[in-house]
PLY file of the C-alpha trace (Angstrom):
ply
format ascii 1.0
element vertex 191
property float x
property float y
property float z
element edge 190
property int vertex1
property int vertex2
end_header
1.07 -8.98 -6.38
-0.17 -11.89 -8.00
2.12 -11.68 -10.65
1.21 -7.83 -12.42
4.53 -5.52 -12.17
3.56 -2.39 -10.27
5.76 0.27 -12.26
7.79 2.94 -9.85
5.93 5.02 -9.35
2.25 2.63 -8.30
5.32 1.60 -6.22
6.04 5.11 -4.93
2.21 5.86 -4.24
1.87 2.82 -2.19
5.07 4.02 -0.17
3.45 7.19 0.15
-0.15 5.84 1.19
1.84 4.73 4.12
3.84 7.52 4.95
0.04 9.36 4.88
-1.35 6.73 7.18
1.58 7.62 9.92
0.80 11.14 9.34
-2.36 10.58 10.65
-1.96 8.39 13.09
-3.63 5.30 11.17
-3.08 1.96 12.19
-3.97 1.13 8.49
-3.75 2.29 4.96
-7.56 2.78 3.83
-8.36 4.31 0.30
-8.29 8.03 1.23
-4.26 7.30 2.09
-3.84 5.53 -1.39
-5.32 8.87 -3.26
-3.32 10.73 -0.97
-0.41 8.89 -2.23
-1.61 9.44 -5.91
-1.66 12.97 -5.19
1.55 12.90 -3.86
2.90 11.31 -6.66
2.18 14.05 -9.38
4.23 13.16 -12.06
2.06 9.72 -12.89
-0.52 9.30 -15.28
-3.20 9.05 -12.42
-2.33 12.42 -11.32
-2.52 14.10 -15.11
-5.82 12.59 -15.50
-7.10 14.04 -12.32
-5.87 17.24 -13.35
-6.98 17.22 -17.17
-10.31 16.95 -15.38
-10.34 20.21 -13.83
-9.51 18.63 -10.09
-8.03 20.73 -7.46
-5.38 18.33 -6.33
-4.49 20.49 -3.67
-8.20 21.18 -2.25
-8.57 17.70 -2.03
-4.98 17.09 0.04
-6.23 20.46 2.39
-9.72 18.58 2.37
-8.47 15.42 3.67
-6.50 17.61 6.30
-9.64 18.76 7.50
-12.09 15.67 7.19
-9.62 12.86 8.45
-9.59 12.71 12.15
-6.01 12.11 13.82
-5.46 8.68 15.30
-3.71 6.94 18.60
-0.85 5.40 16.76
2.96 7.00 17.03
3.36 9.17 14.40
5.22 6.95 12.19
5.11 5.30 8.34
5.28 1.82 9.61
6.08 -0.63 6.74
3.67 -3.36 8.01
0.28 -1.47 7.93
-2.35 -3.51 7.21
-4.81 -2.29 4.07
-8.17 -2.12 4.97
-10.51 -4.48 3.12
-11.78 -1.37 0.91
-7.94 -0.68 -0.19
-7.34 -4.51 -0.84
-10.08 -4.23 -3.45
-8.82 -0.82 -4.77
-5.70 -3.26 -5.30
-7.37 -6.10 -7.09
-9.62 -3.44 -9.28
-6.77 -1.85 -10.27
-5.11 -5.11 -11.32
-7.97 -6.15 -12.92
-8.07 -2.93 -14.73
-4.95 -3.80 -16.05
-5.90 -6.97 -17.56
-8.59 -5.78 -19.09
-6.56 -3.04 -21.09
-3.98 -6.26 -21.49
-1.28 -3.85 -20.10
1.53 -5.99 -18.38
1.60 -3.40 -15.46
-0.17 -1.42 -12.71
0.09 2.11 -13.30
-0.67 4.83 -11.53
-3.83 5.74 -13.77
-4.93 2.20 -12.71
-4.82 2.70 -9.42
-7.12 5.79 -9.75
-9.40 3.95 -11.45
-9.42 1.39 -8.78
-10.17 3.86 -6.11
-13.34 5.14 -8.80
-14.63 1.71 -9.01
-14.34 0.88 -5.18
-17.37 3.02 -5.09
-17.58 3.24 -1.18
-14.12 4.46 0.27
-13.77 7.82 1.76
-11.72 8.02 -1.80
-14.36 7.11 -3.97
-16.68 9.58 -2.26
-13.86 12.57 -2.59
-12.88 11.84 -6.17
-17.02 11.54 -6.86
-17.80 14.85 -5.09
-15.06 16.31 -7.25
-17.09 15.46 -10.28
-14.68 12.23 -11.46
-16.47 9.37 -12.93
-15.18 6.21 -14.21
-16.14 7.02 -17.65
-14.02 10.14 -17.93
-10.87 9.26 -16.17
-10.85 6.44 -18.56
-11.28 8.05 -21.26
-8.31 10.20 -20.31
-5.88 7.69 -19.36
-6.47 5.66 -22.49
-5.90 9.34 -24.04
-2.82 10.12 -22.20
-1.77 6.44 -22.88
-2.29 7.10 -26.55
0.61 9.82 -26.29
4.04 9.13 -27.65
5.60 9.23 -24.19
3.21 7.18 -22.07
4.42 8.59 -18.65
4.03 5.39 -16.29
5.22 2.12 -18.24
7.80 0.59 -17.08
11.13 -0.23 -19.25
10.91 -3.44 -21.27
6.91 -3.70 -21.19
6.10 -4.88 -24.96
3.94 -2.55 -27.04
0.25 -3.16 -27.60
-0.16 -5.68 -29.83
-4.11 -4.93 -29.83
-6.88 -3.44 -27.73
-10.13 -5.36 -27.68
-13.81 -3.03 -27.12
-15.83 -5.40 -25.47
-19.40 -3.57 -24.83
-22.17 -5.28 -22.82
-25.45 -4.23 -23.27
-28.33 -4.66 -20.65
-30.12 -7.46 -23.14
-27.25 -9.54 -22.17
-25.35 -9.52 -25.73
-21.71 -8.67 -26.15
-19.90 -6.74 -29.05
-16.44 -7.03 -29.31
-14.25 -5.26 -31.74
-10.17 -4.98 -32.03
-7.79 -2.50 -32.90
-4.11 -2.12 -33.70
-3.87 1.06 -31.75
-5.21 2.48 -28.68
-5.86 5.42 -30.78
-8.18 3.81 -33.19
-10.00 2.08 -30.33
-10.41 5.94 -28.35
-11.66 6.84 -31.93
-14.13 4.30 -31.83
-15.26 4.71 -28.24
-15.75 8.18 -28.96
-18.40 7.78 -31.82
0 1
1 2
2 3
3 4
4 5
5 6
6 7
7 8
8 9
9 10
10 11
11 12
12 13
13 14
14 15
15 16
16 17
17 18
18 19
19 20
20 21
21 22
22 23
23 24
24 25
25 26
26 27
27 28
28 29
29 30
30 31
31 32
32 33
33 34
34 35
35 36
36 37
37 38
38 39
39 40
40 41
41 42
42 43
43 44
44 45
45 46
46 47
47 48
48 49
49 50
50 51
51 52
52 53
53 54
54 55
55 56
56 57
57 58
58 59
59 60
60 61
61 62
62 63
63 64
64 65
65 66
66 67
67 68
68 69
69 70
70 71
71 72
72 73
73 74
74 75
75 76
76 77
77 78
78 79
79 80
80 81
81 82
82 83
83 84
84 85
85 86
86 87
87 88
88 89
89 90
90 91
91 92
92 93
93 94
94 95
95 96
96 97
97 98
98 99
99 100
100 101
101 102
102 103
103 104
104 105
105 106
106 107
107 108
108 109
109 110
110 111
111 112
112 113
113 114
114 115
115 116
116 117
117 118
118 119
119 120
120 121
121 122
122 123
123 124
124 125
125 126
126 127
127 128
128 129
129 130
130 131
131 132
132 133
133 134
134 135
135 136
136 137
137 138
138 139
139 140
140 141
141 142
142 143
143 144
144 145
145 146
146 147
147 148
148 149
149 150
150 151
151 152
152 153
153 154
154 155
155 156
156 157
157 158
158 159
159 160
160 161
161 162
162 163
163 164
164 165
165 166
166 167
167 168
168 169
169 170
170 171
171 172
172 173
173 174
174 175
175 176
176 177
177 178
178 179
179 180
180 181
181 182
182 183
183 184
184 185
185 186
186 187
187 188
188 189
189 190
């Protein structure tokens, strides 16, 4: 996908967006199958930060059992269903997430912070009403990123060589500082 390496397990929540969709009948894979896919895929850094925030990953997977109506289709994954045009942007934020934290890689935790900045999927809504904002899940994926074992990066991804803070403020100027750690630059968010 336009060149960024999805790492196994992004890989594995896509697969298992799908295999929600044919649970549920879907002739499509919107952004309430991705997050049930992220959900499903518990051991990635999206799923920590969702439950470092105090979310009840399994109220939201009973929730979704309750909310999403069953479809027509045969109840089967099929490996051709189509995203909707709210999960192709969930896609393209969460690449562009990775850019902008000049990771070489889509990772779970930016996938979850695709479906936050979607805004208007059935996801967005859930992981809102759940009290998840952008600015915290962030916060704790550049955390949990910061860890000696980052969880979801893939073998033979380069270290950071630098993060760069660029903050926009509403006058229109930009500030931009760089670090030599991730740390340093959560340290500096943080004051």
């Amino acid at each position: 996908m336009n060149g960024y390496n999805f790492t196994e397990r992004a890989r594995k929540v896509l697969a298992l967006a799908r295999d929600e969709a044919g649970r549920f009948r879907h002739e499509y894979v919107g952004t309430e199958h991705l997050l049930l896919g992220l959900l499903r895929e518990d051991g990635g850094i999206g799923a920590a930060v969702l439950r470092n925030l105090g979310v009840d990953l399994a109220g939201i997977q009973q929730k979704f059992d309750e909310i999403l109506k069953t479809g027509k289709a045969p109840a089967l994954a099929y490996p051709e269903l189509p995203y909707t045009s709210r999960a192709k942007k969930v896609l393209e934020l969460a690449m562009a997430e990775a850019r902008d934290l000049t990771h070489a890689y889509v990772g779970t935790e930016h996938l979850l912070l695709g479906l936050i900045r979607e805004e208007k999927g059935i996801a967005a809504q859930v992981l809102s009403y759940a009290g998840v904002t952008e600015r915290a899940a962030r916060a704790e994926a550049l955390r949990l990123l910061g860890a000696d074992q980052p969880l979801d990066r893939p073998e033979g991804t380069s270290e950071v060589a630098a993060v760069t803070v660029e903050i926009r403020f509403t006058a229109g100027t930009v500030r931009r500082n760089v670090f030599p750690t991730v740390a340093e630059a959560i340290e500096f968010l943080r004051q």
